[in-house]
Every structure is written in structure tokens, then in C-alpha cells.
C-alpha positions in Angstrom: -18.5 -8.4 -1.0 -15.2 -8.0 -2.9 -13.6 -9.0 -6.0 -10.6 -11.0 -5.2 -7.6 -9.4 -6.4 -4.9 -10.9 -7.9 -1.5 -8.7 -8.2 0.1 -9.8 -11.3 2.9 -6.9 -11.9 5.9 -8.5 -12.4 5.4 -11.7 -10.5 7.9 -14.7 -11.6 7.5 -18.8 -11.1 11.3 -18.6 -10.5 13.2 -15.7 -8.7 16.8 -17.6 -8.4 19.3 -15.2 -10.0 17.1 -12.5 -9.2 19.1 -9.3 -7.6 16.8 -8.4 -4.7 19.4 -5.7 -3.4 17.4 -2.2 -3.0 19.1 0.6 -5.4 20.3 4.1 -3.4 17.9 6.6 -3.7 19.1 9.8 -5.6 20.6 12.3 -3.7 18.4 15.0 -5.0 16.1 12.9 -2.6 17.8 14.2 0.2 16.1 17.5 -0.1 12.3 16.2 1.1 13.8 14.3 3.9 13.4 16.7 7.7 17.1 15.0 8.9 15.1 14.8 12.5 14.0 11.5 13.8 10.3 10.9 13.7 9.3 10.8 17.4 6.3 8.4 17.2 5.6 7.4 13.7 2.6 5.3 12.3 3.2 2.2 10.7 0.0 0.2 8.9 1.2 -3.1 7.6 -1.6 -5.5 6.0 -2.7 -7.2 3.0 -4.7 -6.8 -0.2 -7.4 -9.1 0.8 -10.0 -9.7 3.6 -12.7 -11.6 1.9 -10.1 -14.8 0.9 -11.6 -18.1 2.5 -8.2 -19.8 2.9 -8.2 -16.6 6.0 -10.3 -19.2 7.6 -8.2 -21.3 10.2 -5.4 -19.2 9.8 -6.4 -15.4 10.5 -10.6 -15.6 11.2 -11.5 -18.3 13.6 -12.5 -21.6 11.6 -16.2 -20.9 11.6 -16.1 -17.4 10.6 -19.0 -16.9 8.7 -18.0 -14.2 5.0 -20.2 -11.4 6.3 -17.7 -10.9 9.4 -14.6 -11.1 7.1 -13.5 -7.7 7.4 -14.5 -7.6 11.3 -11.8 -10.5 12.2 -9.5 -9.1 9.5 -9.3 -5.5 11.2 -8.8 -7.4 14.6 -5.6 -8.6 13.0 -4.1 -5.8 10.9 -4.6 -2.1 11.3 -4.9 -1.6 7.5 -6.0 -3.2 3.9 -4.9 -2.2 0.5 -8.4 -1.9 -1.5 -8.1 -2.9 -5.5 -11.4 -3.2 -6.3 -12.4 0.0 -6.5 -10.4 0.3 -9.7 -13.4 -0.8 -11.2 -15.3 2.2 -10.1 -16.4 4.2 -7.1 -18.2 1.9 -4.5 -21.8 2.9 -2.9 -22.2 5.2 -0.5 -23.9 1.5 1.0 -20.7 0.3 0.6 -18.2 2.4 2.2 -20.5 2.6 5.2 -20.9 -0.8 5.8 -16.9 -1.0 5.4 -16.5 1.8 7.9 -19.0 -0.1 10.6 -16.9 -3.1 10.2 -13.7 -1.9 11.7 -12.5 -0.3 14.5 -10.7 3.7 15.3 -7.5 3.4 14.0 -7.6 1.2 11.2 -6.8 2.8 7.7 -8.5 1.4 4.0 -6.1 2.7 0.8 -8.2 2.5 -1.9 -7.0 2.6 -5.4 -8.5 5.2 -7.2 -10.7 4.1 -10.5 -9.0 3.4 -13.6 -11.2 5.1 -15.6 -10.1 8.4 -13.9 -6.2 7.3 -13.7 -6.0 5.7 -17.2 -6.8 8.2 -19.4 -5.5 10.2 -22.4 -6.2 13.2 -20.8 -6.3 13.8 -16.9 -7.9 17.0 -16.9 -10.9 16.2 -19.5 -14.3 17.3 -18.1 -15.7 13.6 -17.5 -12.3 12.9 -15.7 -12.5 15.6 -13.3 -16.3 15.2 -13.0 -15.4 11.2 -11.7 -12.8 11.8 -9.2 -14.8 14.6 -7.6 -17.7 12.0 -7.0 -14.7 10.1 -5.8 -13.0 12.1 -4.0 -16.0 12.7 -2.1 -17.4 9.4 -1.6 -14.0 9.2 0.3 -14.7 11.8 2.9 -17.6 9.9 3.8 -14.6 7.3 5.3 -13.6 10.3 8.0 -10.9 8.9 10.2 -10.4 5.3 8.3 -9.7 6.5 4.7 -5.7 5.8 4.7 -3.8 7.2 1.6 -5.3 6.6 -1.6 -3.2 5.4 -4.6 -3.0 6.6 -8.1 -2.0 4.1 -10.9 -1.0 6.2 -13.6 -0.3 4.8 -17.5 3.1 2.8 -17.6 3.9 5.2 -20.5 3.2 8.7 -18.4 6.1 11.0 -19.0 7.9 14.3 -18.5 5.8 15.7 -21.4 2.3 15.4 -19.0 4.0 17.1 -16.2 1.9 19.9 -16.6 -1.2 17.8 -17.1 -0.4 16.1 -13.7 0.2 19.5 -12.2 -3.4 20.6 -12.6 -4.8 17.3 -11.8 -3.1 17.4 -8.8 -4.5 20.8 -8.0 -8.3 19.0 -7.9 -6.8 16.7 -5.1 -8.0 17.9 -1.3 -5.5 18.8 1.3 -7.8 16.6 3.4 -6.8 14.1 2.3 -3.5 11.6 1.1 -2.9 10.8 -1.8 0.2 8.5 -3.3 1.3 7.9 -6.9 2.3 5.2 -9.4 4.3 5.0 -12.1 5.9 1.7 -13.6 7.9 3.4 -15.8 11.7 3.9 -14.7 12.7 7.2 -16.4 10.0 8.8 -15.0 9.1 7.7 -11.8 12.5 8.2 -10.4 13.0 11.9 -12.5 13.8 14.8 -10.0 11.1 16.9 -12.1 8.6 14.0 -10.6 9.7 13.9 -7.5 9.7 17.6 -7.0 6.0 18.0 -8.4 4.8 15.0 -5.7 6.9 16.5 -2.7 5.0 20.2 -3.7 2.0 18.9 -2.9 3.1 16.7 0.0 2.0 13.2 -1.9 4.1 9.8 -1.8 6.1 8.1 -4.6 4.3 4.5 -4.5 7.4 2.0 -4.4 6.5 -1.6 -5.8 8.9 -4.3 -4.9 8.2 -7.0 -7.2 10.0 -9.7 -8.2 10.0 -9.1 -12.6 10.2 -5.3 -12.2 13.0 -4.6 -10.8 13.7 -1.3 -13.1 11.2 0.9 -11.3 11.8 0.2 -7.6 13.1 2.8 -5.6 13.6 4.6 -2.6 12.7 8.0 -2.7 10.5 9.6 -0.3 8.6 12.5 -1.6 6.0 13.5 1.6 6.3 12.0 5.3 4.6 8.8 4.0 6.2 6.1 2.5 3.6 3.8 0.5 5.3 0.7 0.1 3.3 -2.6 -2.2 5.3 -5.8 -1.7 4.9 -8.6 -4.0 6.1 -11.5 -2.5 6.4 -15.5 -4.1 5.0 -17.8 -1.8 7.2 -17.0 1.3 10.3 -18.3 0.2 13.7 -17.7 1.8 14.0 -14.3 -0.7 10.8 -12.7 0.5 12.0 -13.2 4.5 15.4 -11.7 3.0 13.1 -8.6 1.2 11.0 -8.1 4.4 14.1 -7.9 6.9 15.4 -5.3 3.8 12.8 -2.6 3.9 12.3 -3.1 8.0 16.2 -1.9 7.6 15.2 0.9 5.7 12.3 1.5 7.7 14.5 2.1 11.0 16.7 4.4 8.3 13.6 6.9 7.4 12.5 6.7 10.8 15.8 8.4 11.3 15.5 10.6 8.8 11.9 12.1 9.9 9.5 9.5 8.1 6.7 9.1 10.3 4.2 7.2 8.7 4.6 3.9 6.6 1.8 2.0 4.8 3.4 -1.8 4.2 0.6 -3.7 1.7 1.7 -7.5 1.0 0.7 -9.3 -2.0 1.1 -13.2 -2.5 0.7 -15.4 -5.5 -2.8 -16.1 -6.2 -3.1 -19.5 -5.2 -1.6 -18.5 -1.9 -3.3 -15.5 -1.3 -3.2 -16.2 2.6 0.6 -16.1 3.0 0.0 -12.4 2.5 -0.9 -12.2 6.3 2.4 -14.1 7.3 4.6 -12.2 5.6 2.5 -9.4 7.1 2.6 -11.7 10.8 6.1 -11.9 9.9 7.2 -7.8 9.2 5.4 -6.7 12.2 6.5 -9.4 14.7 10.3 -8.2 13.6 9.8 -4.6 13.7 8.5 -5.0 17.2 11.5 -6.5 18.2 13.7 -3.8 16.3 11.6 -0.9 17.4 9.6 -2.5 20.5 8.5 1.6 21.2 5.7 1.2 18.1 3.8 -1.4 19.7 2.6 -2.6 16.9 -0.6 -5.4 17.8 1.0 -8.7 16.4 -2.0 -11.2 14.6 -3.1 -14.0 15.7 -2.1 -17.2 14.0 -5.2 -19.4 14.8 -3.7 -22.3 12.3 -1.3 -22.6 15.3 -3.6 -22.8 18.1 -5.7 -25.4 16.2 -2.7 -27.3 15.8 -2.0 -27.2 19.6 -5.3 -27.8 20.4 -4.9 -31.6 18.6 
């Protein structure tokens, strides 16, 4: 079972007079992009929650019972943004009975534990000592370990760069790995940027709705990691959505060829996360019908036709 997950960052009551446009990436961005067109690229698009109840009726049949949560879930998205491992590596238990749940194909991206990404010093002993029990409980994931995120401090500058360097270094070529930064001067620095694209790993973009400093548009690997923050599926998150499907189609262009899309909701509408996520694929489809991309089930509707 998992803790419920509420995604705070930046999330407003009131988003009128908010400017949603996205900002140009940097052209020193230019330089990590291949310039070919990706011929088939991967696109995972899901939410930050399986275990939410209010899934019930709308996603999971009605009389889903909470042990076959992530089952139904995984019939309905091919991916799920994992927070609660912030708190700590899960059991091997765990991850296994995770990995049993869900079928080939689908892709977890856990966030790694905060007492590994928040810390004075990446590189102490008991740091490095954690995220190689980490790193390690995540091979035990084979095929459905997606990318893995990295929450860094908000006040991580170019004065760590070095620090991040040999951290880095620890990090298997096995697997992928993404970044975050929610501080502006830094996470859009070319020095950054450059360090990420060395060792292939993605610049996490947040799109949320009281941040709107430290969103950006700079792909630094072949994956773009995108974490949308919506506010209850009003007219501005459609608007958002049909934005970065825009910018999808561009990257796609430009060589991109895998896309992890996680949507976040207000807490007390934690299931809208799987319409706007209903929503992004069902558009992309008909934008790029090649990707295929299985569109969920919306059981609230077949009730409702049912009566």
C-alpha cells in the first residue's frame, strides 16, 4: 500500500492572470538535440497515484477491491510517477509485488529518497552507501523501472557542480536517471545542462501553476521528463496539455524519442489526474495516430449509459 501523495509545488486556488505561455529554450540547447526525426518514439503518460479510491467508478471497475489497484491502473496507463519512495527505499517485498502487478511494457519512475537527494553533501559516505542500496533495489524492477528522478535542494548551485559531477559518476549506465532543480539560475545554466547531457540524463521540467520561474524547455538526453501540475481541469490545464502535445510533435522532430508525461491534480481531486492523462493521450493519438498509444477506459461513462 501507498502513501497518497499530494503535489503541493506551486499549486494556486486562483490561476486567472497567470501567463501559461512556455518560455524558448536557450539556444545553447540546440546542441543536445540529433536534428533527425525520432522514427518510433515512446511516450508514457500517467499519473502520480494508483491506490486513490475516487479511481473507483471512474478508472477501476466500481467493485475493484484496493489489493487490485495497481492491476486495473496499469490496464489503463502504461506508467506511474512513484513519490513515496522519498521516504526511503521500499522492500525488496515490495518492488516485487509492484512488478507482478503490471504488465511488459509498463514503466514505474520512482523518486529517489530524500535522505540521499537532500543533503549537505552528495558524496558523504552514508549518502553513497544509501543510493547504492537504492540503486540496486532498482535493478531488481528489470524491464519496468522507468527513469528515476532526482529532487535536488531548491538552493543547489553552480558552486556543487563538482559535487554533482562525482555523484553522478555512482549512477549506472543501466539505468535512467532525471534531475530536479526548482531554482531558476541554475537549472536553466548551460554549465547544468552540459553536465546532465554528458551523462545522458534529463532536465525534469515542472509545469506548475505558482512556479512559473523554473519551467523550461531544454532537453538534455533523448528523454524528456515532463511533471504537470494541473488545477482541477479547468479551461487553462486543457490549454497547457494541447501546449506541451505541440511541443511534443516539435521534439519528436527534433530526435526526442521517449517522453515520460506525469499529471498531478489538486488533492481533493486527485482523480482528474487520469482525465487530463485520458485527455493528453486521446489528442496525441489523433495528432500522431502512428504511436498508438492505448486510450483508458472511462468506466464513470459506461455506468452512466448503463442507467
Amino acid at each position: 500500500n501507498t502513501r497518497i501523495f499530494k503535489m503541493k509545488y506551486g499549486y494556486l486556488e486562483d490561476v486567472s492572470g497567470i501567463d501559461f505561455q512556455l518560455p524558448e529554450a536557450p539556444l545553447f540547447s540546440r546542441k543536445y538535440l540529433k536534428g533527425e526525426k525520432a522514427s518510433q518514439p515512446s511516450i508514457y503518460i500517467g499519473s502520480s497515484v494508483w491506490s486513490d479510491k475516487d479511481f473507483k467508478g471512474n478508472f477501476y471497475p466500481e467493485k475493484t477491491p484496493q489489493k487490485n489497484f495497481l492491476k486495473e491502473y496499469s490496464k489503463q496507463f502504461n506508467t506511474v510517477e512513484v513519490n513515496a519512495t522519498r521516504y526511503g527505499t521500499p522492500r525488496t517485498s515490495t518492488l516485487n509485488t509492484w512488478k507482478s502487478n503490471v504488465p511488459e511494457g509498463f514503466k514505474f519512475c520512482f523518486k529517489m529518497p530524500q535522505i540521499i537527494t537532500q543533503r549537505k553533501n552528495l558524496l558523504a559516505l552514508d549518502v553513497l552507501e544509501r543510493l547504492e542500496q537504492f540503486i540496486l533495489a532498482m535493478d531488481s524492477m528489470d524491464g519496468k523501472l522507468g527513469t528515476t528522478f532526482i529532487l535536488l535542494q531548491n538552493n543547489f548551485n553552480k558552486e556543487r557542480l563538482y559535487e554533482l559531477r562525482g555523484f553522478l559518476e555512482q549512477l549506472p549506465v543501466s539505468q535512467k536517471f532525471a534531475i530536479e532543480v526548482r531554482n531558476s539560475n541554475f537549472n536553466q545554466s548551460e554549465a547544468f545542462c552540459d553536465l546532465l547531457h554528458e551523462f545522458n540524463i534529463s532536465n525534469v521540467i515542472t509545469d506548475t501553476a505558482g512556479e512559473r520561474s523554473i519551467i523550461h524547455k531544454t532537453v538534455t538526453s533523448n528523454s524528456a521528463f515532463i511533471r504537470f501540475v494541473g488545477n482541477g481541469l479547468i479551461e487553462t490545464d486543457y490549454n497547457r496539455i494541447n501546449a506541451w502535445i505541440d511541443q511534443i510533435e516539435i521534439w519528436v522532430n527534433q530526435g526526442v524519442n521517449e517522453f515520460f508525461f506525469l499529471h498531478h491534480q489538486p488533492n481533493q481531486a486527485r482523480r482528474l489526474s487520469g482525465f487530463a492523462a485520458k485527455y493528453m493521450i486521446d489528442q496525441i493519438n489523433l495528432r500522431l495516430p502512428n504511436l498508438k498509444i492505448k486510450s483508458p477506459n472511462d468506466y464513470s461513462s459506461i455506468t452512466s449509459s448503463e442507467n
